[in-house]
Phi, psi and omega in degrees: 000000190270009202235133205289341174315302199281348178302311169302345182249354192254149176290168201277330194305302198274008173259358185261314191293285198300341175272323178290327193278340170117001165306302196252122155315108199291317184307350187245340164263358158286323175297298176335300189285344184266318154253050202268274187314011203219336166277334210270159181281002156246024170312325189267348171278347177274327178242149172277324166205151163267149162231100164319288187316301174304338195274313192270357161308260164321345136297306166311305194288313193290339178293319142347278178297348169299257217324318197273018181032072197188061189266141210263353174145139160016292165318328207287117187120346209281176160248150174208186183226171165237131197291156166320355181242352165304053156072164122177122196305133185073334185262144171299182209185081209244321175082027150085051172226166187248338173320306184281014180323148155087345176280159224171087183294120184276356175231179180255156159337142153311246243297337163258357179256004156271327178294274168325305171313307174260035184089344189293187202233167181213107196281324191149176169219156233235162205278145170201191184300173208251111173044034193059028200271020183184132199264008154286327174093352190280145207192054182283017198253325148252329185153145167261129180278165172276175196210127207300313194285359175163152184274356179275337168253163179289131145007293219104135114235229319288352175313035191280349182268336199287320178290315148003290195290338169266351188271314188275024198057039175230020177196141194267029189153137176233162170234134197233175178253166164234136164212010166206350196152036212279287172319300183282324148334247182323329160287353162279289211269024173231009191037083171217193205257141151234147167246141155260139193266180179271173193257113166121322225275306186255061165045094174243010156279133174099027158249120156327075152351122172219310172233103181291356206249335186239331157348094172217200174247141165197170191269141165242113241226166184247310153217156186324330209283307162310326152293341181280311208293307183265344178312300176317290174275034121248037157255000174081031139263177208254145188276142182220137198249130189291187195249351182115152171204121175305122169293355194285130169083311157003147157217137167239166181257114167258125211265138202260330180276125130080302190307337181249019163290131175038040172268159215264187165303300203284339163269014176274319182286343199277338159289314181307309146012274190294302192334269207332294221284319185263340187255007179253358156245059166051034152271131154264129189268121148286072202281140195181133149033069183221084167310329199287000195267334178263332171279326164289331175299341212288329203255013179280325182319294200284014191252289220275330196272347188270326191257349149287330185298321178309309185302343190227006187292339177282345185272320179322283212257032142274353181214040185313304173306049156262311210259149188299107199309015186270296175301269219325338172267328176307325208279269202329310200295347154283014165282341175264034197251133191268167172291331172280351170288319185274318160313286236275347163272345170311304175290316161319286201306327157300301169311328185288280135023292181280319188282008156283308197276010181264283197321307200260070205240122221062352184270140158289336157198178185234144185244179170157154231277153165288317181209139204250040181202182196243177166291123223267156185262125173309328182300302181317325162309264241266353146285342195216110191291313219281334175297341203257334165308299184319303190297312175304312219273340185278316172333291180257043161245317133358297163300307196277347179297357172296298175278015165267332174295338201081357200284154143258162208205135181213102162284128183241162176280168171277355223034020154277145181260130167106019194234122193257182173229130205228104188287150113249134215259171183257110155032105166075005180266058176265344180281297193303321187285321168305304227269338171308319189286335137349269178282072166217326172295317199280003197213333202250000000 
């Protein structure tokens, strides 16, 4: 840990445990990452800007609180990033569009300035999708971040700079949005650990908007034990690392509906993997009945594009050539949707909600691939419109029936590369499901 190589590679825990015992400086491991970032050849495809000045602040003061043994928690000192739609006073704040060239937020996000509150350091904020509108990662309109599986693939989004920044070593942890699979994409296909939280759970003021009704935060994390940690501190509680929870007797549910359609080999076997993997340490998988995961899909068409176009139609189509025609059709396809179609899907989906948490009631979690597909090659994207529609929509169909359920969801890696495994807990179980994710990360 004495070394700035291994520094750049360690989880937020263990740079936290070495900043306490007196291993580490933090002014000297905010330089290691900064100039991590400033060397690397894709640095400027990861952050859209660091912010140095802030970094090396905030660094000085936790180096401080050492010495003056008056350390703010487990963390204090660690460095991260931030996705691109988060407040931060004085830094521009763009959602990876150029409609927001130039904004420039006078406070930071609740949650990072909770974040700030317990030492973390704020490395800069990282490049993403076009107003977070696409679960791909693809982005020619500022920059596509690169991806651990090949320089020939996307990312993930939309969180893509964010994972990025912890998969290429340049951040000991990032924070991203989910609102349809933001978060879990990409942290599957960069094989890290992510969470999505329950909606509502987190703070979303001083957050760029996209569906306010789904909208949430979540952590991109090198292992649970850092999600569970920050998850706490940005609700502006003291970080606590779970403790592991025995796999023996558990029973999980594998949904008999959708997650395994038109799924590729390699997240496939990586799931028949894990199952394996969790059932030679005494869980039981159970496969069984959960229509409403095929009945919720039914209702994304009346939801998610009517109420991003409501939220942006007026800034979109005053300047619609700034943005990548991709998004712009995505954002386009809610204008012919009435309004009694989207209530009346709003209330399907409230009845669908509940009679889910009725189905999955004995179960400790519901598994199932993150994604049911590997990462798509930007050239193919950005040449073939109707494969780059197809691939979003295969992408994020896993993920997003979470966030129409309301669930919470920790996508973990498989050690297949890009192909994640993904538990999901009932509303506000986000304790259980991390101490499930714990031990389940150590064995599959």
């Amino acid at each position: 840990m004495k070394q700035p190589a291994n520094w750049l590679a360690a989880s937020a825990s263990e740079l936290g445990q070495a900043i306490g015992a007196g291993e580490i400086d933090p002014r000297e491991l905010v330089d290691a990452f900064l100039d991590a970032i400033d060397s690397h050849s894709d640095g400027s495809r990861i952050y859209a800007r660091s912010t140095p000045d802030r970094a090396r602040r905030e660094a000085d003061q936790a180096s401080r609180r050492v010495q003056e043994g008056r350390r703010l928690g487990l963390l204090d000192g660690v460095p991260i990033s931030w996705k691109d739609l988060f407040d931060t006073a004085g830094v521009a704040t763009e959602a990876g569009s150029l409609l927001l060239q130039g904004r420039i937020p006078e406070t930071d996000a609740v949650v990072l300035n909770n974040a700030w509150a317990h030492g973390l350091v704020c490395l800069g904020k990282t490049h993403q999708s076009e107003l977070a509108f696409s679960g791909l990662g693809y982005n020619p309109v500022t920059a596509t971040p690169p991806c651990t599986l090949g320089p020939d693939s996307v990312p993930g989004g939309s969180s893509s700079g964010a994972a990025a920044s912890v998969a290429f070593g340049l951040a000991a942890a990032a924070i991203g949005s989910d609102t349809g699979g933001s978060v879990r994409i990409p942290a599957a296909w960069n094989d890290l650990v992510g969470l999505k939280t329950t909606h509502g759970r987190l703070s979303l003021d001083g957050v760029v908007p996209l569906c306010r009704s789904f909208d949430t935060v979540g952590p991109l994390t090198r292992t649970v034990e850092d999600a569970a940690m920050l998850l706490a501190i940005l609700e502006g509680k003291p970080p606590v690392a779970p403790l592991g929870a025995p796999l023996e007797g558990l029973k999980f549910l594998v949904p008999e509906h959708v997650v395994l359609d038109d799924i590729e080999e390699a997240p496939a076997d990586a799931f028949d993997r894990s199952i394996r993997a969790l059932e030679r340490a005494g869980a039981v998988v159970e496969s069984a009945s959960l229509p409403e995961y095929a009945d919720s899909l039914d209702l994304t068409p009346y939801l998610f594009a009517p109420e991003a176009y409501a939220e942006w139609k007026s800034v979109i189509e005053e300047s619609p050539e700034l943005m990548f025609h991709q998004v712009l059709k995505r954002f386009r396809g809610g204008k012919q949707i009435l309004a009694t179609d989207y209530i009346e899907g709003m209330r399907r989906l409230d009845d669908l909600r509940t009679s889910c948490m009725t189905r999955m009631e004995g179960y400790s979690a519901v598994l199932a691939p993150t994604s049911a597909i590997l990462p798509p090659e930007t050239d193919r994207l950005n040449s073939d419109p109707d494969y780059y529609a197809r691939a979003n929509l295969l992408a994020l169909r896993n993920t997003r029936i979470i966030n129409l359920l309301g669930h919470c969801a920790l996508t973990l890696p498989t050690g297949v590369p890009s192909c994640g495994l993904t538990l999901t807990g009932l509303p506000m179980a986000e304790e259980e499901i991390l101490a499930i994710g714990a031990t389940a990360a150590r064995i599959i």
